[in-house]
C-alpha positions in Angstrom: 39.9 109.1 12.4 39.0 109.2 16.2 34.9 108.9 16.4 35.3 112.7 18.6 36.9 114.3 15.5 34.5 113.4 13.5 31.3 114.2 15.7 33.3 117.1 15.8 33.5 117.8 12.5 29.6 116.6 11.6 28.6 119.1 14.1 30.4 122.2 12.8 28.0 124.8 11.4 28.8 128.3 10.1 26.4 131.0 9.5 26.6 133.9 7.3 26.2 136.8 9.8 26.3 139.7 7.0 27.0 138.3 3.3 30.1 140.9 1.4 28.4 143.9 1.0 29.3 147.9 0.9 28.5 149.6 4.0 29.2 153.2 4.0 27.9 154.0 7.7 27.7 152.2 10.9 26.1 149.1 11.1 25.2 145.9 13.2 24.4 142.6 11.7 20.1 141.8 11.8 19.0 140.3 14.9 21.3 138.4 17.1 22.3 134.9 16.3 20.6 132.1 18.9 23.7 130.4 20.1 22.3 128.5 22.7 22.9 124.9 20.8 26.5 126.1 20.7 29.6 124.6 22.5 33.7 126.0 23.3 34.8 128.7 21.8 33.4 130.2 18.2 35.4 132.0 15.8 33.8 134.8 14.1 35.4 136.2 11.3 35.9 139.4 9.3 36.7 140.3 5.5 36.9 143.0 4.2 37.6 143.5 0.4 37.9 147.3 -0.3 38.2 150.3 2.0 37.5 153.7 0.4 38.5 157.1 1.8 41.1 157.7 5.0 39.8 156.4 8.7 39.1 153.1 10.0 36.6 150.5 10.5 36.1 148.9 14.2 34.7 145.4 14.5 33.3 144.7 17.8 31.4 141.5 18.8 28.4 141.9 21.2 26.3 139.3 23.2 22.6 140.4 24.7 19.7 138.4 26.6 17.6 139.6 23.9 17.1 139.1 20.2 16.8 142.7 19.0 19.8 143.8 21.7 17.5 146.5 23.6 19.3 146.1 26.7 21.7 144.4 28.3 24.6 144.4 25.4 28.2 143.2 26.2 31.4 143.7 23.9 32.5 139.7 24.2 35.4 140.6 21.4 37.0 143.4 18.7 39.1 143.0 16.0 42.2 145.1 15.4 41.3 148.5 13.7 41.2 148.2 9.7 42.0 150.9 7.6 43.2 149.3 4.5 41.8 146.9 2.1 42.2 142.9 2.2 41.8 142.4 5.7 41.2 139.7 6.7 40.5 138.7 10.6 38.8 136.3 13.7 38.5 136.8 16.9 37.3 133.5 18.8 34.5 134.2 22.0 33.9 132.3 24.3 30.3 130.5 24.4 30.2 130.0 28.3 30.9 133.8 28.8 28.1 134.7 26.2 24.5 135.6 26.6 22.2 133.9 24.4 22.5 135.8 21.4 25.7 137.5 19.8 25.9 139.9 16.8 28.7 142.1 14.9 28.6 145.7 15.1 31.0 147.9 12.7 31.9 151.7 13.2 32.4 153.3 10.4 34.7 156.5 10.8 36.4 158.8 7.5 36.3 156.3 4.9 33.5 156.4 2.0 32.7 152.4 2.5 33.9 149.4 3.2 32.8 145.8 1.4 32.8 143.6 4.9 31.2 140.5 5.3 30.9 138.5 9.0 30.7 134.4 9.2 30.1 133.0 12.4 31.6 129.3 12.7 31.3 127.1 15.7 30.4 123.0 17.0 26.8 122.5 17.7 26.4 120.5 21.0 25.9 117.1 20.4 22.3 115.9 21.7 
């Protein structure tokens, strides 16, 4: 194995941005994630188990200069609307086009709830 696939591969982390869990309104994930000590491009994914009730579900990805995302938000990526269960999606954003925190936010329209969970997965820059 080429020594750049596996620092490549040693240097992969993923991070739980919102463990499965039944949202029934809109939502955003806690604070932003710090990825500053990240590198390329990072995939962030979506699954979502059961969707109760007629609408749809909108994933969007947002990057901010701040932590708590009081100012300064941009949409850096959105999934494809979901409106049935087992869906299952990534987007990848790019890091050099990112502030220095990113977080998920979900619109909830119609339907009753939703069991969604968000993992963020990316290479750590190598020091």
């Amino acid at each position: 194995m080429s020594p750049s696939l596996v620092n490549a591969v040693q240097n992969q982390a993923q991070i739980s941005l919102l463990d499965p869990i039944n949202k029934t309104a809109t939502y955003q994930t806690a604070n932003g994630v710090d990825i500053s000590e990240y590198e390329g491009q990072i995939a962030v994914t979506t699954h979502v188990g059961v969707v109760a009730g007629t609408g749809s579900l909108i994933v969007t990805v947002e990057t901010s200069d701040a932590s708590d995302f009081s100012s300064g938000n941009v949409v850096v990526g959105t999934f494809a609307t979901i409106t049935a269960s087992s869906n299952h999606q990534r987007v990848f954003v790019d890091t050099n086009a990112c502030k220095r925190y990113l977080r998920v936010v979900g619109t909830i329209a119609g339907i009753t709830g939703a069991v969604v969970g968000h993992l963020l997965t990316g290479v750590k820059q190598v020091q």
